[in-house]
MINUPA-138718 format. One line per field, with one value per residue: residue in one letter; residue number from 1; x, y, z of N, C-alpha, C in turn. Coordinates in steps of 0.001 Angstrom, whole numbers. Each point is the difference from the previous one (the first is absolute). Example, Ala and Ser with C-alpha at 12.3 -4.5 7.8 and 13.67 -1.06 7.14 Angstrom:
2
residuo <- c(a	s) .
num <- c(1	2) .
n_px <- c(13190	-350) .
n_py <- c(-5690	1050) .
n_pz <- c(7800	-720) .
ca_px <- c(-890	820) .
ca_py <- c(1190	1190) .
ca_pz <- c(0	60) .
c_px <- c(900	-770) .
c_py <- c(1200	1090) .
c_pz <- c(0	730) .
***
This chain:
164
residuo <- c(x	x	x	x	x	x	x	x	x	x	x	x	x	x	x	x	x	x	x	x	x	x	x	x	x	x	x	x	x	x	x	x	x	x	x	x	x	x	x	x	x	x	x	x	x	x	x	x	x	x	x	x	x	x	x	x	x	x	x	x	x	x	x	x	x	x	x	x	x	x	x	x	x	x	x	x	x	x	x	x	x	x	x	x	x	x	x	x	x	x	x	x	x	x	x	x	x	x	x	x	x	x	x	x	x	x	x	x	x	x	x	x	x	x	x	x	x	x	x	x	x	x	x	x	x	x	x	x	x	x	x	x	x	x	x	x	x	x	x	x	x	x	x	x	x	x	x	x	x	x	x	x	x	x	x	x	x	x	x	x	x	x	x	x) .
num <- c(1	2	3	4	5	6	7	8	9	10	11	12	13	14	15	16	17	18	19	20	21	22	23	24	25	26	27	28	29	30	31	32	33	34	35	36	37	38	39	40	41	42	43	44	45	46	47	48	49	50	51	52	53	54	55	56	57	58	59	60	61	62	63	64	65	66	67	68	69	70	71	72	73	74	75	76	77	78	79	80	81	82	83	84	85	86	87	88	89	90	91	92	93	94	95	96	97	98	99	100	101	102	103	104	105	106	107	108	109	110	111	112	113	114	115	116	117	118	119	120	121	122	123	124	125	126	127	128	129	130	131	132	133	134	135	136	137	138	139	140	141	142	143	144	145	146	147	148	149	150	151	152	153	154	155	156	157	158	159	160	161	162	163	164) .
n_px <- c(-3462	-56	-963	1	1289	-1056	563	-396	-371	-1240	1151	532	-1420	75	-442	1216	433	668	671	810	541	-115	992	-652	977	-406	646	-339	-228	1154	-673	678	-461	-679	657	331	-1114	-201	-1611	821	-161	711	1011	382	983	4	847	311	-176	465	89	1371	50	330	1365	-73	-1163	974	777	-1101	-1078	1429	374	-889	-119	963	-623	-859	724	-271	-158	702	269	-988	590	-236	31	795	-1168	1185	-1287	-251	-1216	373	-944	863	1420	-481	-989	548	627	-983	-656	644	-28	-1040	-133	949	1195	-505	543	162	579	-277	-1168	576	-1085	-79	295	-1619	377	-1521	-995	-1718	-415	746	-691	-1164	859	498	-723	-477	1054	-261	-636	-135	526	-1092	-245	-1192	-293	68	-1270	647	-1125	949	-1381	546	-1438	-760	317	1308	-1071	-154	-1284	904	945	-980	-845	1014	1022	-82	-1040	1370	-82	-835	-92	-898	-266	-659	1103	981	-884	379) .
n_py <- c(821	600	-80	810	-1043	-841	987	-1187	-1287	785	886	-987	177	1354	795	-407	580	80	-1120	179	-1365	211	-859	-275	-579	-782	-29	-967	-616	412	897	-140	1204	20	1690	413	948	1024	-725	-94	513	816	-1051	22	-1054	685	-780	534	-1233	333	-1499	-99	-128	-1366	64	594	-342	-1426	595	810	-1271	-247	978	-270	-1311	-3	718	-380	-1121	251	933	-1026	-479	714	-694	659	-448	562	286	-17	-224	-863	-267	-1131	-732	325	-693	-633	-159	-255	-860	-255	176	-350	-677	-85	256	-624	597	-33	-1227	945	213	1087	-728	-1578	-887	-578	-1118	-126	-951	34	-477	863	-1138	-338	881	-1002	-1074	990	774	-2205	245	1595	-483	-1318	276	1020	29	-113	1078	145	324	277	-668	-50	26	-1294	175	985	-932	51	779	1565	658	-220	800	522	-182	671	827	1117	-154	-235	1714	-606	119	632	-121	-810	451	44	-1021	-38) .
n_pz <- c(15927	1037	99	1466	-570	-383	-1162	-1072	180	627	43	410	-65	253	-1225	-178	-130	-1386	1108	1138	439	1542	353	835	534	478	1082	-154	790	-542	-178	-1121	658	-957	320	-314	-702	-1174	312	361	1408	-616	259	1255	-262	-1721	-907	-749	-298	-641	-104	-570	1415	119	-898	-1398	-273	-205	-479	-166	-138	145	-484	-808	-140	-28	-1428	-29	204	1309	-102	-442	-1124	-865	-328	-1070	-1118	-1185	-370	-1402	-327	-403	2	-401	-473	-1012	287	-465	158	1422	-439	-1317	379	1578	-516	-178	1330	597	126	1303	590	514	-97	-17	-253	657	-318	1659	-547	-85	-404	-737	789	379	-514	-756	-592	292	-872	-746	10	-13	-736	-932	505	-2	-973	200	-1346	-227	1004	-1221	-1250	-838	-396	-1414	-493	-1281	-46	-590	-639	552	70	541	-240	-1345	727	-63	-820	-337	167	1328	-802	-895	375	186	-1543	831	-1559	159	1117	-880	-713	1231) .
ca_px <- c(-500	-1525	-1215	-65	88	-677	-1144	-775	100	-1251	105	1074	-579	-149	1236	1506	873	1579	989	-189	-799	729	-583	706	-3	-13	-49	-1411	-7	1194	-276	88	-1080	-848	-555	-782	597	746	-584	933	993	1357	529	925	1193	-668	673	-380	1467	9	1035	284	-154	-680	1235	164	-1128	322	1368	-575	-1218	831	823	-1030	-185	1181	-19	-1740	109	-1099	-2030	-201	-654	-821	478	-629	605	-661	212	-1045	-364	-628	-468	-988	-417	1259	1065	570	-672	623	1453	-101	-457	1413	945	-841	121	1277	445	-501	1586	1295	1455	137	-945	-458	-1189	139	-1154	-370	-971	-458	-1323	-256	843	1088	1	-347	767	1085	-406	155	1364	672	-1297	477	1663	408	840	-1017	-1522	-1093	916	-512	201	34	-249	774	-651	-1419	-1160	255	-199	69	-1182	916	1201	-570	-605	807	1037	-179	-593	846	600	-955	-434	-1583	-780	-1157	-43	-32	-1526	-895) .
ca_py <- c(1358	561	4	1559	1030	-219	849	-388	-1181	-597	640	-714	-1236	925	64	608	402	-911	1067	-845	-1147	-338	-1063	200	-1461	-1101	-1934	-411	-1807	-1033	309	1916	616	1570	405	1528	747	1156	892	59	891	-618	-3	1602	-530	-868	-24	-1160	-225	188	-757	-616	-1970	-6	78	1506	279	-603	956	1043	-546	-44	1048	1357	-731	-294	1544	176	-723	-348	226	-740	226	-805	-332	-510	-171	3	-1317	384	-1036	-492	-1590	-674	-1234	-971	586	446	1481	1482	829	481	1717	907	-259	1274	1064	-17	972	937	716	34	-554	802	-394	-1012	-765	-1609	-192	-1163	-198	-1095	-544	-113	-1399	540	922	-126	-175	936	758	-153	-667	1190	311	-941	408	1445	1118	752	68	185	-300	1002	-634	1108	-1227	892	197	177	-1621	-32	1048	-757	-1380	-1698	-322	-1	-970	-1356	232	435	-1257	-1230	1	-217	1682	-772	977	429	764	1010	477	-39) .
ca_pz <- c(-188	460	-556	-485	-763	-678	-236	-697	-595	-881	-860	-836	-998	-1248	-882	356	-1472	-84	593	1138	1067	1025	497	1478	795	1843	167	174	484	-494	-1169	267	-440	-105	967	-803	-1180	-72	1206	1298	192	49	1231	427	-1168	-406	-265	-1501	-909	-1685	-396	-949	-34	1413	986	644	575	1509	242	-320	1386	1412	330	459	1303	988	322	540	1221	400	-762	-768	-1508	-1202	-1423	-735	-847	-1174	-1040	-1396	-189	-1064	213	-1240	250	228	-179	-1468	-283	1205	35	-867	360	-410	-1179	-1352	589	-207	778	749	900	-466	61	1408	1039	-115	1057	-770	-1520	61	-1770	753	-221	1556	1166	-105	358	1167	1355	-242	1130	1771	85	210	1756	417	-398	774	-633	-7	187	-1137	-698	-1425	-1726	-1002	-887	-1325	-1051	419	67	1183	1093	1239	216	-396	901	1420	-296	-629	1035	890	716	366	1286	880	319	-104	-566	680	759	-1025	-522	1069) .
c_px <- c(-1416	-1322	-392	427	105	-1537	-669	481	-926	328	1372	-823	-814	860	772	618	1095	905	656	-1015	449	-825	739	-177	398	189	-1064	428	1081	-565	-363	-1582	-383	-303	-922	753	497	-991	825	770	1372	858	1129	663	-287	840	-339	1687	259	1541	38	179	-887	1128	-155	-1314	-417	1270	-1009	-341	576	506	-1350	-534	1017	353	-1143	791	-1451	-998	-129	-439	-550	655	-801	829	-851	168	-1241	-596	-600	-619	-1007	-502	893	1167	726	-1036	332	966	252	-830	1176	975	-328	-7	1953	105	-756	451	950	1363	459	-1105	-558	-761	-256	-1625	-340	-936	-247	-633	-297	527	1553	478	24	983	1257	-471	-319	1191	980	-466	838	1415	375	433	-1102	-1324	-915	851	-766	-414	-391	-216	728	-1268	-1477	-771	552	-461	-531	-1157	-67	372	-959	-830	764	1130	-891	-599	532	892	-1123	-1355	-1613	-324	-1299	-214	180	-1205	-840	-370) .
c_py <- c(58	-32	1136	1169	-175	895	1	-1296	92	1679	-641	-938	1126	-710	1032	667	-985	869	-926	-80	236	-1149	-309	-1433	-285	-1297	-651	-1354	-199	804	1736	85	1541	368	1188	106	1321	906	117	1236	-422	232	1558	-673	-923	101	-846	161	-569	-972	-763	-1559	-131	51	1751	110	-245	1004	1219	121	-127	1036	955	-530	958	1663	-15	-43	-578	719	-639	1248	-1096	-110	-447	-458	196	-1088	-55	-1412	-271	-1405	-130	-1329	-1553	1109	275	1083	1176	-284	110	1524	601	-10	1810	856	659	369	954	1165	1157	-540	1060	-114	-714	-628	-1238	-183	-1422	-308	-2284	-172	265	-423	251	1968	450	-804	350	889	-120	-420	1056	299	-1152	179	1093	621	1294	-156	223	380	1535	-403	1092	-803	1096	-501	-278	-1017	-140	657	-827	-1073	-1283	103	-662	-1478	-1799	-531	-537	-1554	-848	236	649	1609	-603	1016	271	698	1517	784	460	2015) .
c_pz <- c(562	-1005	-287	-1027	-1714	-147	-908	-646	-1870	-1296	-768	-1062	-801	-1344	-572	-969	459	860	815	1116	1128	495	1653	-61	1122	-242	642	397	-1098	-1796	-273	-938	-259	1473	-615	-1609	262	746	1513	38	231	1341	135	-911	-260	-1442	-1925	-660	-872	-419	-1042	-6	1628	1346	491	948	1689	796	248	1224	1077	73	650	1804	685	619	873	1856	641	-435	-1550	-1175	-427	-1259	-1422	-1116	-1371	-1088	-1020	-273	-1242	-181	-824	557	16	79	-1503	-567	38	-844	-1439	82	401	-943	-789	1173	-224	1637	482	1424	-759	641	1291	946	-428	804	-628	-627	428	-1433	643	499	1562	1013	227	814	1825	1168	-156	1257	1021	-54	969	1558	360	815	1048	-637	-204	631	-513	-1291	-837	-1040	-562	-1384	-917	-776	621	509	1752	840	1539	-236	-358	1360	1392	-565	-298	1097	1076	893	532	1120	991	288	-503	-880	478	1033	-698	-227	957	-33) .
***
């Protein structure tokens, strides 16, 4: 994705209300990376999808490909998150959250720790199933600035360029 069309890096390190994240990714020397946040203009197709596993999500991400043909789409994928410092943390917090999906619109769920968090999403890039992703934290402590501070780094995003 061009440079140009990146229209503010240093207003993604404002702070955020609870909501979603867009996170754009690239491949980088054999390693996927932060290209931009939700400061980016979005591509002519540009596409978010909303799955119940990573089979439908991968079934989603190809069909919209395949409609696109050559001017390619951007695929994003959604995904409710939740991360605590260990994994049993996370996944005692969802426990007391419950059910957040419904059952007629489902999104895959990640509960579990940065690290963890982080190579789920260079997994989903890796994979081709998504060019970025949607995080939809299921609870406040997740917002984006955890997301950007904790996450992000581990896929190669310079906070300090942020602050700049």
């Amino acid at each position: 994705m061009p440079d140009e069309r990146v229209t503010s890096l240093a207003s993604a390190r404002k702070p955020r209300p609870a909501g979603p994240l867009h996170v754009f990714l690239r491949q980088h020397i054999a390693r996927t990376r932060v290209a931009a946040l939700s400061a980016v203009r979005l591509p002519e197709c540009f596409a978010r999808v909303r799955a119940a596993d990573l089979r439908d999500a991968q079934r989603q991400s190809a069909r919209l490909r395949v409609e696109a043909g050559g001017q390619g789409c951007t695929v994003f994928v959604d995904i409710e998150v939740l991360i605590d410092r260990d994994a049993r943390t996370a996944m005692l917090a969802a426990e007391q959250l419950g059910q957040t999906s419904s059952a007629f619109d489902p999104a895959l769920r990640y509960v579990g720790t940065p690290r963890g968090l982080a190579g789920f999403i260079a997994d989903l890039h890796t994979l081709g199933i998504a060019d970025g992703v949607t995080l939809l934290p299921l609870r406040a402590a997740d917002n984006a600035d955890r997301i950007i501070s904790d996450v992000l780094p581990m896929l190669g995003l310079d906070i300090a360029r942020l602050s700049a």
